[in-house]
N, C-alpha and C positions, 0 to 999 in steps of 0.2 A: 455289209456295213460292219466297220469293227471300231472296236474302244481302246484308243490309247493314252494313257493318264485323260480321262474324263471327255476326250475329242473325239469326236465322229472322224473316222479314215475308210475312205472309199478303198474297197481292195481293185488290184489289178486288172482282176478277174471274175466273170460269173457275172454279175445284175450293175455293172458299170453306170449303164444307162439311165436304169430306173432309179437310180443314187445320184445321177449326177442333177436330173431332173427333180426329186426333192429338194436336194441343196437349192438350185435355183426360187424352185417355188419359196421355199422359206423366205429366201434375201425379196424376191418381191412383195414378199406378203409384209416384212418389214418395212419395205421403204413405202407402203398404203399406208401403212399405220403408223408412222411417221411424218407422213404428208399430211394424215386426218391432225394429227395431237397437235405437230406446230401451229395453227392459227390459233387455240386455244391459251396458249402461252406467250404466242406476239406480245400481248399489251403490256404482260408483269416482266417479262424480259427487256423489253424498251424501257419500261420505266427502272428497273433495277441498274441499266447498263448507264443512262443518264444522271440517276443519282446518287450512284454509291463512288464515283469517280469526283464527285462534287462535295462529299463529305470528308473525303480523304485531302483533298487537296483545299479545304476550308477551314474544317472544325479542327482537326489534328495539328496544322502549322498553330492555330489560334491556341491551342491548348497547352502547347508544348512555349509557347513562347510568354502565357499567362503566369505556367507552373513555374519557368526558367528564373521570371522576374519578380515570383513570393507572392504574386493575386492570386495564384488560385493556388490549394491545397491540394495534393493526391487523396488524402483522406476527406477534401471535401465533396470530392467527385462520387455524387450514391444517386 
Protein backbone atom coordinates (compact mmCIF):
# COMPACT_ATOMS: atom_id res chain seq x y z
CA UNK A 1 0.00 0.00 0.00
CA UNK A 2 1.34 3.40 -0.82
CA UNK A 3 0.44 7.09 -0.22
CA UNK A 4 -0.09 9.54 -2.77
CA UNK A 5 -1.18 13.04 -1.94
CA UNK A 6 -3.28 11.53 1.11
CA UNK A 7 -4.90 8.33 -1.13
CA UNK A 8 -4.41 4.78 -0.66
CA UNK A 9 -2.66 3.34 -4.14
CA UNK A 10 -2.50 -0.34 -4.42
CA UNK A 11 0.92 -1.08 -5.96
CA UNK A 12 1.32 -3.31 -8.97
CA UNK A 13 3.06 -5.65 -7.13
CA UNK A 14 3.70 -7.82 -4.06
CA UNK A 15 0.30 -8.13 -1.48
CA UNK A 16 -2.21 -7.02 -4.50
CA UNK A 17 -4.57 -9.26 -3.16
CA UNK A 18 -4.68 -8.65 0.31
CA UNK A 19 -5.18 -4.79 -0.65
CA UNK A 20 -7.54 -5.29 -3.05
CA UNK A 21 -9.50 -7.35 -0.43
CA UNK A 22 -9.33 -4.58 2.28
CA UNK A 23 -10.54 -1.89 -0.14
CA UNK A 24 -13.46 -4.21 -0.64
CA UNK A 25 -14.19 -4.97 3.01
CA UNK A 26 -14.06 -1.16 3.85
CA UNK A 27 -16.82 -0.12 0.95
CA UNK A 28 -19.06 -3.03 2.52
CA UNK A 29 -18.52 -2.17 5.80
CA UNK A 30 -19.73 1.36 4.69
CA UNK A 31 -22.60 0.57 2.75
CA UNK A 32 -23.83 -1.62 6.60
CA UNK A 33 -23.46 1.46 8.24
CA UNK A 34 -25.29 3.25 5.89
CA UNK A 35 -28.12 1.03 5.68
CA UNK A 36 -28.22 1.12 9.69
CA UNK A 37 -28.18 5.28 9.77
CA UNK A 38 -30.76 5.72 7.01
CA UNK A 39 -33.92 4.81 8.80
CA UNK A 40 -32.88 6.85 11.67
CA UNK A 41 -33.01 10.02 9.49
CA UNK A 42 -36.17 8.95 7.19
CA UNK A 43 -38.59 10.98 9.22
CA UNK A 44 -36.41 14.55 9.59
CA UNK A 45 -35.50 14.17 5.92
CA UNK A 46 -39.23 13.65 4.75
CA UNK A 47 -40.32 16.29 6.74
CA UNK A 48 -37.47 18.86 5.77
CA UNK A 49 -37.89 17.75 1.85
CA UNK A 50 -41.95 18.63 2.30
CA UNK A 51 -41.51 21.61 4.05
CA UNK A 52 -38.70 23.70 3.29
CA UNK A 53 -40.01 23.62 -0.53
CA UNK A 54 -43.34 24.97 0.84
CA UNK A 55 -41.78 27.98 2.52
CA UNK A 56 -39.89 28.97 -0.27
CA UNK A 57 -42.61 29.07 -2.70
CA UNK A 58 -45.12 30.66 0.13
CA UNK A 59 -43.66 32.89 2.66
CA UNK A 60 -40.77 34.42 0.16
CA UNK A 61 -43.42 35.33 -2.94
CA UNK A 62 -45.59 36.74 0.17
CA UNK A 63 -42.71 38.85 1.58
CA UNK A 64 -41.27 40.23 -1.34
CA UNK A 65 -44.62 41.32 -2.63
CA UNK A 66 -45.62 42.98 1.04
CA UNK A 67 -42.13 44.71 1.00
CA UNK A 68 -42.64 45.67 -2.88
CA UNK A 69 -46.04 47.53 -1.95
CA UNK A 70 -44.59 49.53 1.64
CA UNK A 71 -46.64 46.93 4.26
CA UNK A 72 -43.94 45.51 5.35
CA UNK A 73 -40.51 46.99 6.28
CA UNK A 74 -37.07 45.33 5.81
CA UNK A 75 -36.19 46.63 9.12
CA UNK A 76 -39.36 45.45 10.47
CA UNK A 77 -38.48 41.90 9.76
CA UNK A 78 -36.69 40.74 13.60
Amino acid sequence: MEYIEGIEVIKAFGRVGTSYEKYAKAILDYKKFVVKWLPSTWITMKMTFALFPSTLLGTLPVGLYLTMHGQLAILDVN
